[in-house]
KOLBATOR-683212 format. One line per 5 residues: their letters; for each residue y, x, z of C-alpha. Coordinates in steps of 0.05 Angstrom, whole numbers, plus 5000, padded with zeros to 4 digits. Layout:
# KOLBATOR-683212
a = Y,X,Z ~ ... .
# end
This chain:
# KOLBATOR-683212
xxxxx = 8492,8894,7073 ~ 8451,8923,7118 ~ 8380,8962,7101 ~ 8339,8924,7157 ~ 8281,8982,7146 .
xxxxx = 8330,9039,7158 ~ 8386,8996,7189 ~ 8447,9036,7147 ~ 8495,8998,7118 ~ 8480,8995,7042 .
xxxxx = 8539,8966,7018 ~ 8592,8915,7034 ~ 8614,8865,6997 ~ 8692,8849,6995 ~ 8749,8800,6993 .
xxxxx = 8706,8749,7035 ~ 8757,8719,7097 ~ 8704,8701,7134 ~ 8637,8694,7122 ~ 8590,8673,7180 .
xxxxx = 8530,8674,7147 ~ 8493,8696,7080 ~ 8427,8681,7048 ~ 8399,8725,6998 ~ 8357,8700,6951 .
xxxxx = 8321,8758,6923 ~ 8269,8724,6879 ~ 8339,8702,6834 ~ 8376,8763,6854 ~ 8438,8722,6881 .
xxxxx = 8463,8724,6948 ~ 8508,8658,6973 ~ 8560,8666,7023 ~ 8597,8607,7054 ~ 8669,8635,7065 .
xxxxx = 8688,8574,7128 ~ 8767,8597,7129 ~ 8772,8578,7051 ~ 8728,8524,7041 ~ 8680,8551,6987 .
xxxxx = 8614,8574,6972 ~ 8604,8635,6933 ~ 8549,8675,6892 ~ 8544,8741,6885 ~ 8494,8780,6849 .
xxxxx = 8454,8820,6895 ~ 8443,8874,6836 ~ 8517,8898,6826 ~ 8552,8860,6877 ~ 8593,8817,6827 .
xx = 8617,8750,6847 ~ 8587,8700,6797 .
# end
């Protein structure tokens, strides 16, 4: 993740094969990731990074 005020990478978030796009959610804390090579959705807390 990248801080778009500073733009560092903040963190990353792993074991994704491909994801082409996110959407954070920050009003729920959640980010949603679309991974396109294995068919899912997932969510992720934006807080500690943990898949949900």
């Amino acid at each position: 993740m990248v801080d778009t005020r500073s733009g560092r990478v903040d963190s990353r978030l792993a074991g994704f094969s491909w994801p082409y796009r996110i959407l954070i959610v920050e009003k729920h804390g959640l980010v949603v990731i679309p991974d396109l090579r294995l068919d899912v959705v997932r969510f992720v807390r934006l807080g500690d990074r943990t898949e949900l």
